[in-house]
Legacy VTK file of the C-alpha trace (Angstrom):
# vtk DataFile Version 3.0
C-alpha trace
ASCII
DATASET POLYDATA
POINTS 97 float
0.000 0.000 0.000
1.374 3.363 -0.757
2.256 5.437 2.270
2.103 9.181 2.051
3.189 11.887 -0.148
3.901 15.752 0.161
1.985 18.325 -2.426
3.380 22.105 -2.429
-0.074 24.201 -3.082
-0.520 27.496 -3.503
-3.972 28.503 -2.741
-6.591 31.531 -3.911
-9.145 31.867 -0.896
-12.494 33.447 -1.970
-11.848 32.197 -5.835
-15.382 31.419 -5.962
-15.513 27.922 -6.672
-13.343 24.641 -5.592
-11.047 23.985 -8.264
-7.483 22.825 -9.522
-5.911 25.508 -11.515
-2.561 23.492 -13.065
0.891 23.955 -12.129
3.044 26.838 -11.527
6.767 27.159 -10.202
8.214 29.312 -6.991
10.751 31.495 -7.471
13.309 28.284 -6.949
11.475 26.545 -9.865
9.885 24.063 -7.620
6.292 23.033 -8.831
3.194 23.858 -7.128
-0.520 22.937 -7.878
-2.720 26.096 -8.136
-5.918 25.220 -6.070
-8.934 28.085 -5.618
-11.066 27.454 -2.969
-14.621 29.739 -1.889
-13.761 29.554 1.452
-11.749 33.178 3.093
-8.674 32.799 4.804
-10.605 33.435 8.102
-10.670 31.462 10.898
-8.957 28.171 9.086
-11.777 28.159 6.641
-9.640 27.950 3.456
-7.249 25.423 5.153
-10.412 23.127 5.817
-11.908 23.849 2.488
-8.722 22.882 0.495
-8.313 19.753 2.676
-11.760 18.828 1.641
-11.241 19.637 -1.846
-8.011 17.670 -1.966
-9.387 14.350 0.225
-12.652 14.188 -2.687
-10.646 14.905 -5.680
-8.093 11.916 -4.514
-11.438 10.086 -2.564
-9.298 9.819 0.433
-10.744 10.689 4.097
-10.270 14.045 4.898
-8.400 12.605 7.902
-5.665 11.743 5.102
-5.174 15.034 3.988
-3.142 17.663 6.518
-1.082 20.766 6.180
2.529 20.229 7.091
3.947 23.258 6.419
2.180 26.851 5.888
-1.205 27.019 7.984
-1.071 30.814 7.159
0.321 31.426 4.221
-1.040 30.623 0.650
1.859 28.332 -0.491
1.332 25.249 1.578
2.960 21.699 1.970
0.266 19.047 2.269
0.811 15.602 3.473
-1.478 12.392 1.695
-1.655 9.346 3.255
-2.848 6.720 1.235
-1.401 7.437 -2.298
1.760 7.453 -4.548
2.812 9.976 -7.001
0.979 8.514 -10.107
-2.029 8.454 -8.581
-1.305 12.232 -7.560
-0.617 12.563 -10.857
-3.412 10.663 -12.026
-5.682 13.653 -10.585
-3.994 16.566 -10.912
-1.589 15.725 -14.104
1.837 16.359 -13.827
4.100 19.813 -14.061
5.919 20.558 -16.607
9.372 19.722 -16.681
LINES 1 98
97 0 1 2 3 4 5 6 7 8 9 10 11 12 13 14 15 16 17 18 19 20 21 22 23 24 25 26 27 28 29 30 31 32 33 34 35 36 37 38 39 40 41 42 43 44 45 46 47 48 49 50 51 52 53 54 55 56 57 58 59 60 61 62 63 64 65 66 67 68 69 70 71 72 73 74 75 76 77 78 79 80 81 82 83 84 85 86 87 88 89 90 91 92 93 94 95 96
């Protein structure tokens, strides 16, 4: 069984709908998936609304799904349990090299 991986997001709170937007690069060149979410950054709303998003998309628990890394900032390391990277990939396509 596949144990966990780590997805760099950068996230748009109040973007109206839940969606994937692709993949863009940090200033390093390191990929990140572009999620929106309707949720504001208020309160944790957009943290618990892009957990959501990600656990259905990958129909994982939302108990698999948790922010390692950026609670308040809108680039944010998540941490999947339950999955490899092709079935990441599988999802969300892959960045460009």
């Amino acid at each position: 069984m596949p144990e966990a991986v780590r997805l760099a997001v950068r996230v748009t709170p109040k973007g109206g709908r839940e969606a994937a937007d692709g993949w863009g690069r940090d200033a390093e060149g390191r990929p990140y998936l572009k999620v929106r979410v309707s949720a504001p950054p208020a309160e944790g709303a957009a943290n618990a609304a892009l957990a959501s998003f990600v656990a259905k998309a990958l129909r994982r628990p939302k108990s698999a799904v948790r922010i390692v890394s950026g609670e308040t900032s809108r680039l944010k390391i998540l941490e999947i349990e339950g999955i490899d990277a092709a079935a990441l990939a599988a999802v969300f396509g892959a960045p460009e090299p």
